[in-house]
MOPAC internal coordinates of N, CA, C and O (Angstrom, degrees):
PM7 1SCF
backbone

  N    0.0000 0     0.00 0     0.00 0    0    0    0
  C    1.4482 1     0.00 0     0.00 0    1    0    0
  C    1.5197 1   109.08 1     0.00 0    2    1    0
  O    1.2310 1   116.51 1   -24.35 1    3    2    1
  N    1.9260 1   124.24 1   155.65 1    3    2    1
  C    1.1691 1   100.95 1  -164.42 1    5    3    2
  C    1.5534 1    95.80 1  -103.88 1    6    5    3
  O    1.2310 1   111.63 1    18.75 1    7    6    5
  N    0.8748 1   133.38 1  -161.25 1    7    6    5
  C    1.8272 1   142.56 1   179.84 1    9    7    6
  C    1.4065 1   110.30 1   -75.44 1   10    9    7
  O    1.2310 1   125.28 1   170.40 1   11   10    9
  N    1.5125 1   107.46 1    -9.60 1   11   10    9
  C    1.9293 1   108.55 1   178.98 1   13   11   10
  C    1.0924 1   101.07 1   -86.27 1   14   13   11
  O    1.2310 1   116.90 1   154.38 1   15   14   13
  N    1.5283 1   123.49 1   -25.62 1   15   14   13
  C    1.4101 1   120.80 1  -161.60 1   17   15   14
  C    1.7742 1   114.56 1   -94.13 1   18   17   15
  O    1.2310 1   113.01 1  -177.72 1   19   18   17
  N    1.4737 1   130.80 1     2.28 1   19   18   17
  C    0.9186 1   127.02 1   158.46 1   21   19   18
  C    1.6161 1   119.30 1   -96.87 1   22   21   19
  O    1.2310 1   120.33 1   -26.46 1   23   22   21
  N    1.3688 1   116.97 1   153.54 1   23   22   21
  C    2.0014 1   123.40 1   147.41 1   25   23   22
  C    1.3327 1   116.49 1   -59.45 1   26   25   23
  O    1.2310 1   121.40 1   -72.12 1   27   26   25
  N    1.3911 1   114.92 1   107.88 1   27   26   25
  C    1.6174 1   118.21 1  -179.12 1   29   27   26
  C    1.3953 1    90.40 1  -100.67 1   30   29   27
  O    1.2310 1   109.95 1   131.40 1   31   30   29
  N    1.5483 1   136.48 1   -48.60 1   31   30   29
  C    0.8613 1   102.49 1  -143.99 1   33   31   30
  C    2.1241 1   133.26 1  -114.61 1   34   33   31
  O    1.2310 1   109.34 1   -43.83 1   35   34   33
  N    0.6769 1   137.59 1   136.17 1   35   34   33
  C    1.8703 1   132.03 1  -164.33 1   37   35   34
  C    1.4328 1    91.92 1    -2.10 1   38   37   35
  O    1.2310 1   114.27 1   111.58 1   39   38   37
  N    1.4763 1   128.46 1   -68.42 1   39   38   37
  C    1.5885 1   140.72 1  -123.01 1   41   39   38
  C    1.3796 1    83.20 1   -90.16 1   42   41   39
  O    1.2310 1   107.04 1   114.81 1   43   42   41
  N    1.4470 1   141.74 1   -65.19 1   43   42   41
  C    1.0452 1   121.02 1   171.19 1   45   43   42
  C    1.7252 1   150.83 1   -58.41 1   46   45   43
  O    1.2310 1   134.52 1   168.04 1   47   46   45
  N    1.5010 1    89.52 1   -11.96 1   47   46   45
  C    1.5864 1    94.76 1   158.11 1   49   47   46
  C    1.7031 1   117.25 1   -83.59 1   50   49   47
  O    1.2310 1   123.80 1   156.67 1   51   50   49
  N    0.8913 1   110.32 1   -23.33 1   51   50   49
  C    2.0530 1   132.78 1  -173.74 1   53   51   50
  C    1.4844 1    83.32 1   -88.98 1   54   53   51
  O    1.2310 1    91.50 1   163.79 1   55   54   53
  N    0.9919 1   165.58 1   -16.21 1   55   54   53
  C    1.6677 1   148.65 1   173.89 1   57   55   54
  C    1.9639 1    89.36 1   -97.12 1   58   57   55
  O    1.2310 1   131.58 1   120.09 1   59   58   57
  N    1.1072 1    95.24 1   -59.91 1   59   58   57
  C    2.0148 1    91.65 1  -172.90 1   61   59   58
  C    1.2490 1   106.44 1   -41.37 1   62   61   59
  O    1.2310 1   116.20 1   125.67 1   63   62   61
  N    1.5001 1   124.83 1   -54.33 1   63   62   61
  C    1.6771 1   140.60 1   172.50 1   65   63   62
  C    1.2618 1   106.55 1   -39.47 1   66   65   63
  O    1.2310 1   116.21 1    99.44 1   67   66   65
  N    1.6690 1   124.80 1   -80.56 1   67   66   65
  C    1.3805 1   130.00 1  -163.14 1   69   67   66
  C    1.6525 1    96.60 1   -67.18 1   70   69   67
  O    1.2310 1   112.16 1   126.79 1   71   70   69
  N    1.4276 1   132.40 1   -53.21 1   71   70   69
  C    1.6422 1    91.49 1  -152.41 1   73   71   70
  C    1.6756 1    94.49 1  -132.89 1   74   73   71
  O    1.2310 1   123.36 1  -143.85 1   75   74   73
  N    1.8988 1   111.15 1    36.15 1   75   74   73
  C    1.7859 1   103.63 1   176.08 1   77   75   74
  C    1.8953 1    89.86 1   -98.23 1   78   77   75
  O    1.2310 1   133.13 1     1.59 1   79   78   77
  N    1.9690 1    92.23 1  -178.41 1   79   78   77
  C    1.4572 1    97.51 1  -179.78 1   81   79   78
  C    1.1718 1   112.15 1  -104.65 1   82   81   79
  O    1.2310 1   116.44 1   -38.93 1   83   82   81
  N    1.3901 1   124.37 1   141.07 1   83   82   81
  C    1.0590 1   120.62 1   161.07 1   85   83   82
  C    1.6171 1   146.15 1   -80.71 1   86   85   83
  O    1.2310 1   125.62 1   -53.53 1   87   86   85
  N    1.0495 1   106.81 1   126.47 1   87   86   85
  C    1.6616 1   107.40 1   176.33 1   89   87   86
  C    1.9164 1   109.79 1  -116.15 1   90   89   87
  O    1.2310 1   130.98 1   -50.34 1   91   90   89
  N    1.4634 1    96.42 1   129.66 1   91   90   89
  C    1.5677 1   103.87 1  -170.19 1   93   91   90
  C    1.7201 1   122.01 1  -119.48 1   94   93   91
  O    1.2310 1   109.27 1   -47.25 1   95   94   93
  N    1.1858 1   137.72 1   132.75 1   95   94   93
  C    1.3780 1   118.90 1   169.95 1   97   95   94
  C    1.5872 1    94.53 1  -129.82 1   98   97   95
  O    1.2310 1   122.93 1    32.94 1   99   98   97
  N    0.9795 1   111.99 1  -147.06 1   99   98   97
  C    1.7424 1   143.58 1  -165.78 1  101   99   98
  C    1.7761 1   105.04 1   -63.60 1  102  101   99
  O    1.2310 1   122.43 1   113.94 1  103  102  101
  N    1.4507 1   112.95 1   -66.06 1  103  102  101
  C    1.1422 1   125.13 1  -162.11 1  105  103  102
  C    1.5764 1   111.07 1  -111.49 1  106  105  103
  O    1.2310 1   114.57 1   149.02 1  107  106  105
  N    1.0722 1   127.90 1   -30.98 1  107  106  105
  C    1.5636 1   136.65 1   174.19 1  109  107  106
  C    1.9727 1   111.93 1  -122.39 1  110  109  107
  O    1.2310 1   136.09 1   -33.32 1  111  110  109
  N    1.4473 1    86.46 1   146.68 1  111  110  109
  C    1.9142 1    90.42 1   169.73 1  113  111  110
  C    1.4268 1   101.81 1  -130.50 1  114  113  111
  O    1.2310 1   122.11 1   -41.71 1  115  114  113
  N    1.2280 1   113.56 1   138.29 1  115  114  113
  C    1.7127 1   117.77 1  -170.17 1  117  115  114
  C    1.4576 1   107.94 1  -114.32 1  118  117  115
  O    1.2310 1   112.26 1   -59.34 1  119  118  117
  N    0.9748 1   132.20 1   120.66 1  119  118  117
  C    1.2644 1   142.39 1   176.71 1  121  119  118
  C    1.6015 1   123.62 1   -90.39 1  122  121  119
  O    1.2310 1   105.38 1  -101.72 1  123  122  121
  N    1.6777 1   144.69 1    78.28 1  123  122  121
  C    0.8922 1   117.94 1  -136.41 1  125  123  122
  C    1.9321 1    96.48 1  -122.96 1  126  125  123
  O    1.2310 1   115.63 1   -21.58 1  127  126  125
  N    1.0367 1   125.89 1   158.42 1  127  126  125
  C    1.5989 1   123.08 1   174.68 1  129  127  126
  C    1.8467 1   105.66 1  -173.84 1  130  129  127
  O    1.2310 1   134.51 1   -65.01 1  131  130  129
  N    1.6534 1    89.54 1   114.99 1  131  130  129
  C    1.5541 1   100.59 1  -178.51 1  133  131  130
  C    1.9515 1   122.32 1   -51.37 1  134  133  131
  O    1.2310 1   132.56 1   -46.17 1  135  134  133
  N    1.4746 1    93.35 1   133.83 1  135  134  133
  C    1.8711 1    86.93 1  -172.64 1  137  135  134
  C    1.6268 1   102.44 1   -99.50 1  138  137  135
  O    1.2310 1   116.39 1   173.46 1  139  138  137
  N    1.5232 1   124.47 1    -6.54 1  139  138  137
  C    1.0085 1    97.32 1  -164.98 1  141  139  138
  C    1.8889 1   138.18 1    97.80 1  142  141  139
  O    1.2310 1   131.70 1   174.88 1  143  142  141
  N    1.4862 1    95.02 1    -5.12 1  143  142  141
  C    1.4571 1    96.56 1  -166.90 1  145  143  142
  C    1.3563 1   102.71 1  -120.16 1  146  145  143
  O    1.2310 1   119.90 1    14.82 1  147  146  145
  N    1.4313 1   117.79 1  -165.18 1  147  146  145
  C    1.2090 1    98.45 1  -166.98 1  149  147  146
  C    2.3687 1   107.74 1  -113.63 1  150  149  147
  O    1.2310 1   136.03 1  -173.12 1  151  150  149
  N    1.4662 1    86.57 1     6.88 1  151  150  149
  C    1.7864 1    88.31 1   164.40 1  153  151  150
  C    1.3252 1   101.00 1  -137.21 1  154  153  151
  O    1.2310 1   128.64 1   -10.83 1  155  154  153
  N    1.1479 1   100.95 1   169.17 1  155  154  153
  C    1.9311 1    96.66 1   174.39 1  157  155  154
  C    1.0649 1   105.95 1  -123.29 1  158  157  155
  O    1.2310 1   121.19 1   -13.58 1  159  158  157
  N    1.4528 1   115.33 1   166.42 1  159  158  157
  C    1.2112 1   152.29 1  -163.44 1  161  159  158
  C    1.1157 1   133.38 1  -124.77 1  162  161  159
  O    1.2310 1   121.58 1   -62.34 1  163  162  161
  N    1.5707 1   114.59 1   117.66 1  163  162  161
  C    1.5469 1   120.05 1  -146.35 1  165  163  162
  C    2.0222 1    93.95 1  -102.29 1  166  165  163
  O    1.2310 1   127.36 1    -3.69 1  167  166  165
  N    1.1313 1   103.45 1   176.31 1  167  166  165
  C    1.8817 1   116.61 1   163.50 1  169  167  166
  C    1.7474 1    97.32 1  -152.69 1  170  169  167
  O    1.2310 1   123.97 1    -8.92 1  171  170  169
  N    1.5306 1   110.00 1   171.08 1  171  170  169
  C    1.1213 1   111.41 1   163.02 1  173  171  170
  C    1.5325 1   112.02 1  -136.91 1  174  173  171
  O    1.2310 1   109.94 1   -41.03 1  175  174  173
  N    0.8883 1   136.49 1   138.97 1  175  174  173
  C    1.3296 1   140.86 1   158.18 1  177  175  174
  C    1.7427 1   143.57 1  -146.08 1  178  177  175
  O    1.2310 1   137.24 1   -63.92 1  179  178  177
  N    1.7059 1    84.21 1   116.08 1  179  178  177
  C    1.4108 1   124.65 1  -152.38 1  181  179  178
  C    1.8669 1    95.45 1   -96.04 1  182  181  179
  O    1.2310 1   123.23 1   -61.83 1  183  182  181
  N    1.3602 1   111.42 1   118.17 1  183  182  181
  C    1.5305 1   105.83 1   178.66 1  185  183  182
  C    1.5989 1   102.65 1   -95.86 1  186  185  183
  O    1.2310 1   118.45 1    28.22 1  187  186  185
  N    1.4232 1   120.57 1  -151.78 1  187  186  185
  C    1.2803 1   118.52 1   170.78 1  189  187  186
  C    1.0377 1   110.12 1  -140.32 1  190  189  187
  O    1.2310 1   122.43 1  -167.36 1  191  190  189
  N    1.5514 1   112.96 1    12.64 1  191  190  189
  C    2.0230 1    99.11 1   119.41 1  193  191  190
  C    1.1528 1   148.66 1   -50.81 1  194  193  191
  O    1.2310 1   129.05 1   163.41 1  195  194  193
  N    1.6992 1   100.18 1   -16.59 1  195  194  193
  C    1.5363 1   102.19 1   153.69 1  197  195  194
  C    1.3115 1   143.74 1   -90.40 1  198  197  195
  O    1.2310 1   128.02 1  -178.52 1  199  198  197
  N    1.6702 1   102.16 1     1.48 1  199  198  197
  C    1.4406 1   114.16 1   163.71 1  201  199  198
  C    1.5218 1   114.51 1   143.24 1  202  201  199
  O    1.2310 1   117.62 1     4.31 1  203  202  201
  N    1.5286 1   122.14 1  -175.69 1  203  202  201
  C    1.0227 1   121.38 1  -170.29 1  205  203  202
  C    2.4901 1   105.92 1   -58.25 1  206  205  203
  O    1.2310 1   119.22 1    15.45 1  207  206  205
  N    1.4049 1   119.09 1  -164.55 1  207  206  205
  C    0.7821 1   117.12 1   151.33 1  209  207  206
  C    1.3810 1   140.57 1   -43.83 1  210  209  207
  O    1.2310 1   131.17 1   127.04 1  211  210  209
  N    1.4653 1    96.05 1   -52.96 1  211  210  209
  C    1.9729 1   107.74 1  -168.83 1  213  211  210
  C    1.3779 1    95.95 1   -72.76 1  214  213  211
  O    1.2310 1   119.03 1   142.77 1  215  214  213
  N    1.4933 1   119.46 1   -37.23 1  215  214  213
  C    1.9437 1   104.83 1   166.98 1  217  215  214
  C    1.0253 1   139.70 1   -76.69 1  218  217  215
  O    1.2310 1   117.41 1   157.09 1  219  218  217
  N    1.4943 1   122.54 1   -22.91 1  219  218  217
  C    1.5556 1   138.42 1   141.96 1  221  219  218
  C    1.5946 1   122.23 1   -30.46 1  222  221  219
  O    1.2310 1   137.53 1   129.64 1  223  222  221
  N    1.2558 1    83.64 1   -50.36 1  223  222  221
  C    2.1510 1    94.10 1  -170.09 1  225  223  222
  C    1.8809 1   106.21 1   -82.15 1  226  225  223
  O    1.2310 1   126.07 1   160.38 1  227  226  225
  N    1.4906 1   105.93 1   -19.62 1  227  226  225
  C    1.3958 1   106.51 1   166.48 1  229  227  226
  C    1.0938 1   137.82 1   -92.95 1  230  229  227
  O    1.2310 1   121.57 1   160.32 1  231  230  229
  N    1.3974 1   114.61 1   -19.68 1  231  230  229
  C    1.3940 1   125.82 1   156.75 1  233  231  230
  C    1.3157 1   102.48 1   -73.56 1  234  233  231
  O    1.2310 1   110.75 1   138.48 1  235  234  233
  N    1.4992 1   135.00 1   -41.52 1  235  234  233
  C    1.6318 1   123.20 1   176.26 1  237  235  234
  C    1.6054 1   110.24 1   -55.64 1  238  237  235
  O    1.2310 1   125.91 1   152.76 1  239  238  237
  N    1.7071 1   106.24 1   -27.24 1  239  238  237
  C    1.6542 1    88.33 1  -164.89 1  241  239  238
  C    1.2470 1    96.81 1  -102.07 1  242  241  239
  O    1.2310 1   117.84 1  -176.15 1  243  242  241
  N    1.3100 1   121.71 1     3.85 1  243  242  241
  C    1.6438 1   120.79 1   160.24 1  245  243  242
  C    1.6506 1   130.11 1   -66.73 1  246  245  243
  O    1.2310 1   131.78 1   146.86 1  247  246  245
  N    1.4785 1    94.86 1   -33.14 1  247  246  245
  C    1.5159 1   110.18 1  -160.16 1  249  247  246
  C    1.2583 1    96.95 1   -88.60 1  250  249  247
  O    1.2310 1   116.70 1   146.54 1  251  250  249
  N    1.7497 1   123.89 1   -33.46 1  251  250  249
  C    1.1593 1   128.17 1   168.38 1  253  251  250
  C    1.5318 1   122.06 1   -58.07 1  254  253  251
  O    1.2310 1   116.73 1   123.55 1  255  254  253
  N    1.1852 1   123.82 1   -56.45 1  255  254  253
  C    1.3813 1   125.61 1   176.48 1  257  255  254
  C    1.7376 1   111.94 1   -57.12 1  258  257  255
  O    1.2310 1   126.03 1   144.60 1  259  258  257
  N    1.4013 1   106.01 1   -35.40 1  259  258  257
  C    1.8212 1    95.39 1   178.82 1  261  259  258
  C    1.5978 1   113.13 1   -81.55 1  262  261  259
  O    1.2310 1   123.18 1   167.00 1  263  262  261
  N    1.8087 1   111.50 1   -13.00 1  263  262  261
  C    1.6089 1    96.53 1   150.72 1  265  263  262
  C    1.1357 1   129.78 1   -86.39 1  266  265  263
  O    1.2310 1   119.49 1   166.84 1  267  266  265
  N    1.3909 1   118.57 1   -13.16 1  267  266  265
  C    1.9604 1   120.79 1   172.04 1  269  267  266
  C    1.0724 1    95.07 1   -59.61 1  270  269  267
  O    1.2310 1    96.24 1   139.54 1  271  270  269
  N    1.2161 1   159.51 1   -40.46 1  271  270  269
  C    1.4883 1   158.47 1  -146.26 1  273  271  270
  C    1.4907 1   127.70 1  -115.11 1  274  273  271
  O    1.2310 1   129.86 1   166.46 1  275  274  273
  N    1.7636 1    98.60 1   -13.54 1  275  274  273
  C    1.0583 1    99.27 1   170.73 1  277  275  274
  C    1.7908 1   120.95 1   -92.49 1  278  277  275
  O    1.2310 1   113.59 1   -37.78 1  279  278  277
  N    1.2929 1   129.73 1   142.22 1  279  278  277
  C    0.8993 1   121.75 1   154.97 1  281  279  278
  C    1.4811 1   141.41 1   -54.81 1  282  281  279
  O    1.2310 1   118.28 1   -77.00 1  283  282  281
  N    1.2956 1   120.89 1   103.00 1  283  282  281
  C    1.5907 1   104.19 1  -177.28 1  285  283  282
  C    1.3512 1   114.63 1  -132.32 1  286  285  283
  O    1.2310 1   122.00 1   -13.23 1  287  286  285
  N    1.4843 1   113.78 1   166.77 1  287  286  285
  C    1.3915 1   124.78 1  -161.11 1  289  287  286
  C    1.6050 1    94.51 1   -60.91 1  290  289  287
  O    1.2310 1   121.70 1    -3.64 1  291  290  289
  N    1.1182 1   114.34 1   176.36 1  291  290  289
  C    1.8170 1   111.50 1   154.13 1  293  291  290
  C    1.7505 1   116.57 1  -113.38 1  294  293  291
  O    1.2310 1   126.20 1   -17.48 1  295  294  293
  N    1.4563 1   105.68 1   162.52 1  295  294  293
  C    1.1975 1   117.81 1   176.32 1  297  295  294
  C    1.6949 1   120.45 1   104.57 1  298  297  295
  O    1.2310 1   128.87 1  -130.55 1  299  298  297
  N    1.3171 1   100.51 1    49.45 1  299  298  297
  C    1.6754 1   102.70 1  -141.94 1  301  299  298
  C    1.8074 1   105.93 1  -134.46 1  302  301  299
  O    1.2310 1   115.86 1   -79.37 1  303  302  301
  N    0.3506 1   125.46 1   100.63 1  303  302  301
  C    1.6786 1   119.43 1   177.78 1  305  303  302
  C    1.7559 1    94.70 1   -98.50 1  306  305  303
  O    1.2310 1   134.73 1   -41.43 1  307  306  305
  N    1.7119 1    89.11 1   138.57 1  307  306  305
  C    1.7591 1    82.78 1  -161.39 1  309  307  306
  C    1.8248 1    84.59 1  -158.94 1  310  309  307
  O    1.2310 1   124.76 1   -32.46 1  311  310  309
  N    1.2365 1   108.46 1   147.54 1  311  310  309
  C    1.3224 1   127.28 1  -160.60 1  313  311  310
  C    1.7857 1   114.52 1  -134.78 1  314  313  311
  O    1.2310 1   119.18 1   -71.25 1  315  314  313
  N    1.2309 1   119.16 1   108.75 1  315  314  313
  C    1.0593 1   118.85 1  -179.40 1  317  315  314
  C    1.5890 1   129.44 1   -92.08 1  318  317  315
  O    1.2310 1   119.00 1  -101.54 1  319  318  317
  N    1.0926 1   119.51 1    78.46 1  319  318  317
  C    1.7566 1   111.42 1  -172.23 1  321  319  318
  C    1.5531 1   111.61 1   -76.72 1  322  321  319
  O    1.2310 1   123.97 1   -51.83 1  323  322  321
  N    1.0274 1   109.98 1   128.17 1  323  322  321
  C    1.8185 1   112.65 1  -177.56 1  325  323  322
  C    2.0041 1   110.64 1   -83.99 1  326  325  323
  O    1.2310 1   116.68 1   -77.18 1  327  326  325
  N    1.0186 1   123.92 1   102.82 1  327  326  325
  C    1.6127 1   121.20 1   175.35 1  329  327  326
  C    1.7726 1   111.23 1   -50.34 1  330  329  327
  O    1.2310 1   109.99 1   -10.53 1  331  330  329
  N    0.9174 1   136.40 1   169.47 1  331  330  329
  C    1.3882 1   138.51 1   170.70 1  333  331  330
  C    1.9648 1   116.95 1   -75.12 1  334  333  331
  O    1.2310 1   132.82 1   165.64 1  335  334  333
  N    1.3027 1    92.83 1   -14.36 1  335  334  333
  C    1.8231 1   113.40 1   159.17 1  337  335  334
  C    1.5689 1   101.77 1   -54.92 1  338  337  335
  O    1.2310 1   117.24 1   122.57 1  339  338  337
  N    1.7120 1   122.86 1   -57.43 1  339  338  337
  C    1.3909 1   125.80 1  -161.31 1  341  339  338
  C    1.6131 1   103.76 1   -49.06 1  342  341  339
  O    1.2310 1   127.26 1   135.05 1  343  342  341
  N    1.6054 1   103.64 1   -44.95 1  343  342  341
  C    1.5213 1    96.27 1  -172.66 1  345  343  342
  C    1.4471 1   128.37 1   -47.00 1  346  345  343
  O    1.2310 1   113.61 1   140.17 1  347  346  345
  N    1.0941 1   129.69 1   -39.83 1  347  346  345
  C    1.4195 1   142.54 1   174.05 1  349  347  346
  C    1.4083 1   123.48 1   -74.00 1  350  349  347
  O    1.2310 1   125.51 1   159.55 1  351  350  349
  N    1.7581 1   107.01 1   -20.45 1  351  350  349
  C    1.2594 1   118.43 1   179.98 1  353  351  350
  C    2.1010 1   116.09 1   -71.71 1  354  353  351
  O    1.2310 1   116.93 1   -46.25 1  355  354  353
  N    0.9278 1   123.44 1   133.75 1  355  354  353
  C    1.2911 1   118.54 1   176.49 1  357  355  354
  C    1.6429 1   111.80 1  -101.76 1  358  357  355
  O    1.2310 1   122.90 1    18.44 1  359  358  357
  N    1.2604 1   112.05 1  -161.56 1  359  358  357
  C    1.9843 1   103.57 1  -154.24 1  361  359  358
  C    1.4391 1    88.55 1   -59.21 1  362  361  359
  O    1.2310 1   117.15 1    80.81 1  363  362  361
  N    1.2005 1   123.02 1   -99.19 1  363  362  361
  C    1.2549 1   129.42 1  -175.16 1  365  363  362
  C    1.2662 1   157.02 1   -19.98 1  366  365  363
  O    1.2310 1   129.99 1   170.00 1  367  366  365
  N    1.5104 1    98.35 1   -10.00 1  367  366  365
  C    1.7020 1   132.62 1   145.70 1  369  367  366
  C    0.9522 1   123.15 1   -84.67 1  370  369  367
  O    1.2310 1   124.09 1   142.23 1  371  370  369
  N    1.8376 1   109.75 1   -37.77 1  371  370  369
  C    1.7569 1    93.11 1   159.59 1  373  371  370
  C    1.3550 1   120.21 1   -72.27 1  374  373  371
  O    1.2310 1   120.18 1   127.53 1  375  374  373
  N    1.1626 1   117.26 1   -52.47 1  375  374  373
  C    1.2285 1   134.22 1   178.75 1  377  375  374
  C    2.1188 1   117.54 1   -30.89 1  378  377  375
  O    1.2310 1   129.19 1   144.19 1  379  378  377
  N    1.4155 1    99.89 1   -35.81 1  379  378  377
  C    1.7610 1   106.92 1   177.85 1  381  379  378
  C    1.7045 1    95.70 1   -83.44 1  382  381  379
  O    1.2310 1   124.10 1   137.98 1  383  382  381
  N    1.3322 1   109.75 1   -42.02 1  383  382  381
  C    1.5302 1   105.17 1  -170.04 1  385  383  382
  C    1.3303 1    98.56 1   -53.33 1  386  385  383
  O    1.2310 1   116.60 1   114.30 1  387  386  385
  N    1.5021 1   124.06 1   -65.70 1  387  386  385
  C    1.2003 1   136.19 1  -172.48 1  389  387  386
  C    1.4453 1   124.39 1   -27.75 1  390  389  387
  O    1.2310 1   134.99 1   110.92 1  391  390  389
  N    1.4352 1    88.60 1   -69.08 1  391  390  389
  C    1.9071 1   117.39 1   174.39 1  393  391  390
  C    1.7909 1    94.14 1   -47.24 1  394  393  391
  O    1.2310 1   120.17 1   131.28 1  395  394  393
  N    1.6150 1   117.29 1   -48.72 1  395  394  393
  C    1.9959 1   105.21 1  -158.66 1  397  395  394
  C    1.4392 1    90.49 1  -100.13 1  398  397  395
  O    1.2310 1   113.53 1  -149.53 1  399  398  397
  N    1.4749 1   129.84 1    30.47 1  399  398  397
  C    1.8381 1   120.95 1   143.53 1  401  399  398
  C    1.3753 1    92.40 1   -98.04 1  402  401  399
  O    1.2310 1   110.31 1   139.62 1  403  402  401
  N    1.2948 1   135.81 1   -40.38 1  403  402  401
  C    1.1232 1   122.35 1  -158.70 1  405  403  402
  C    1.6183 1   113.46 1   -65.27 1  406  405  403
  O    1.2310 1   121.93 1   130.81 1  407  406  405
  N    1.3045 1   113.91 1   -49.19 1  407  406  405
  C    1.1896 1   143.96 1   176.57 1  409  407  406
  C    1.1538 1    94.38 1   -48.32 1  410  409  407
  O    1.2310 1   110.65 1   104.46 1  411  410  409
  N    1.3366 1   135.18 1   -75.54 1  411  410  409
  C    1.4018 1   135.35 1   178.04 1  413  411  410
  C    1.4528 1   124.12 1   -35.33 1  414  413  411
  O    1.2310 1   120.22 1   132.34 1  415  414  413
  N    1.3303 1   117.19 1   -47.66 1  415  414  413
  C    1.1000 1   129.85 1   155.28 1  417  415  414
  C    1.3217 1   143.67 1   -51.18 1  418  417  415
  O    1.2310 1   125.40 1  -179.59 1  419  418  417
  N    1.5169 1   107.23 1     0.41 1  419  418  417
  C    1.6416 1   125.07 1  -157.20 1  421  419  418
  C    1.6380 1   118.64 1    22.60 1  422  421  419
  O    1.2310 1   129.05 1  -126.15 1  423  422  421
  N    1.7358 1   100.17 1    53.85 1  423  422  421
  C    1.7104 1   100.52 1  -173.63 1  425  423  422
  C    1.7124 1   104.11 1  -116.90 1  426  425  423
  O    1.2310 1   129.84 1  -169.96 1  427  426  425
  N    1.2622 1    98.63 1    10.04 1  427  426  425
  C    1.5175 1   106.08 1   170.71 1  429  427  426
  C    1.3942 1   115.28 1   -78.42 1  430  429  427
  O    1.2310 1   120.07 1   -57.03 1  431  430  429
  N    1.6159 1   117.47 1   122.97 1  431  430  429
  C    1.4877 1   127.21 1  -169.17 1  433  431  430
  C    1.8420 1    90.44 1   -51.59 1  434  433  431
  O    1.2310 1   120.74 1   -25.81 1  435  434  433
  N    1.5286 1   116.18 1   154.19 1  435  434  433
  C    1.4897 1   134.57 1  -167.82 1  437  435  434
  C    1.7420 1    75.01 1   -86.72 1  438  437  435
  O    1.2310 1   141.40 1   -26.99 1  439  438  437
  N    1.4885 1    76.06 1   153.01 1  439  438  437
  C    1.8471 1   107.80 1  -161.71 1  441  439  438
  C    1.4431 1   130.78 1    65.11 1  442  441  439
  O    1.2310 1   116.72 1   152.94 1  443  442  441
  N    0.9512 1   123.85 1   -27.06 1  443  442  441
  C    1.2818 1   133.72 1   152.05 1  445  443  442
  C    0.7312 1   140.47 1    -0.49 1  446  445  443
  O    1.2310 1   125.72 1   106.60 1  447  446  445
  N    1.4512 1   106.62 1   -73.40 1  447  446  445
  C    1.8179 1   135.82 1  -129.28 1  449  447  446
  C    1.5704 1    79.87 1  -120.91 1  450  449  447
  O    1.2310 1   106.33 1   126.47 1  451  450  449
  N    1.6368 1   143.00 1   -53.53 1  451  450  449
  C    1.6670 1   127.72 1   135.10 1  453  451  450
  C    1.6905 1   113.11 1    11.92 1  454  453  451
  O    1.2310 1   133.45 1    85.00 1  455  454  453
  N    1.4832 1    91.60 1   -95.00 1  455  454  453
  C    1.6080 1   108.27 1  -167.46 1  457  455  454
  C    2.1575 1    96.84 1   -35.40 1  458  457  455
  O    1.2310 1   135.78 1   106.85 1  459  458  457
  N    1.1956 1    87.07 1   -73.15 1  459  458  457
  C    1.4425 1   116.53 1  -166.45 1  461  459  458
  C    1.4887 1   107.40 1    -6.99 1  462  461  459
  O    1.2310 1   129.45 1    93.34 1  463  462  461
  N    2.0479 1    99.40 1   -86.66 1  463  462  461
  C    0.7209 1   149.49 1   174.08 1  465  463  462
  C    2.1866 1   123.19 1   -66.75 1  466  465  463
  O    1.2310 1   139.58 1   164.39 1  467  466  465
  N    0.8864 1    79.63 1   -15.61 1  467  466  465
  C    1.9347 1    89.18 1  -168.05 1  469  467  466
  C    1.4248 1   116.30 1    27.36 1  470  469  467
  O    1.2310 1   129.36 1  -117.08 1  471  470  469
  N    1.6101 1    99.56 1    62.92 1  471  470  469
  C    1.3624 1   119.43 1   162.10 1  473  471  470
  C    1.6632 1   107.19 1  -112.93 1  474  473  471
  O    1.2310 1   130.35 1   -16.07 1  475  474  473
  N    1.5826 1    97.64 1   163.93 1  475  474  473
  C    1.8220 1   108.75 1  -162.04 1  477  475  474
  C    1.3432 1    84.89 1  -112.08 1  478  477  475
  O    1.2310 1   120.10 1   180.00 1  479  478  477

C-alpha cells in the first residue's frame, strides 16, 4: 500500500472515532466513515490488551497484508481495532473476520464479494 492510503494523522483517527459506523465481531472492530476521495484510507489500532509487543506488531502486520489484498470499493476511511481474541487468531481467522466486516459493510470492491463469498 502507498503512504496516501493510510490515517497518519490524530484528527483523522478522532473524526473516524466520533462520527464513523461501527461494525464489530469476535476478533476485530471496524470503524468506518466516508472521506470523499477517490481511494481509501485504512489505520490500525492495536492496544495492549492484545498483548505484549511481538503480538501487537503481528497482528498489525497481519491485518495489514489481508487489506493489501483485499479488494475494496474507494472512498472509505476505515479503522481497524484488533480485540484481545486477534492475538490467538492466525491468518485465516483474521483474514474471514476481516473479509465478513467488510462484507457487512458493503466495502467489498463489486464482483468480489461473488467470487469470495458465492453469493448471487
Amino acid at each position: 500500500m502507498r503512504g496516501e492510503e493510510y490515517l497518519t494523522k490524530t484528527a483523522q483517527y478522532a473524526l473516524v472515532y466520533s462520527r464513523g459506523n461501527s461494525i464489530v465481531n469476535e476478533r476485530v472492530v471496524m470503524k468506518i466513515l466516508p472521506n470523499g476521495l477517490d481511494l481509501s484510507r485504512y489505520g490500525f489500532s492495536i492496544s495492549r490488551r492484545v498483548g505484549k509487543a511481538v503480538v501487537r506488531n503481528r497482528v498489525k502486520r497481519l491485518l495489514r497484508e489481508i487489506v493489501r489484498l483485499t479488494p475494496l470499493r474507494p472512498g472509505w476511511d476505515i479503522i481497524f481495532i484488533a480485540r484481545s481474541k486477534a492475538a490467538g487468531a492466525d491468518y485465516t481467522d483474521l483474514e474471514k473476520s476481516v473479509r465478513g466486516l467488510l462484507s457487512r459493510g458493503q466495502l467489498l470492491a463489486q464482483g468480489y464479494e461473488e467470487i469470495c463469498f458465492g453469493t448471487n
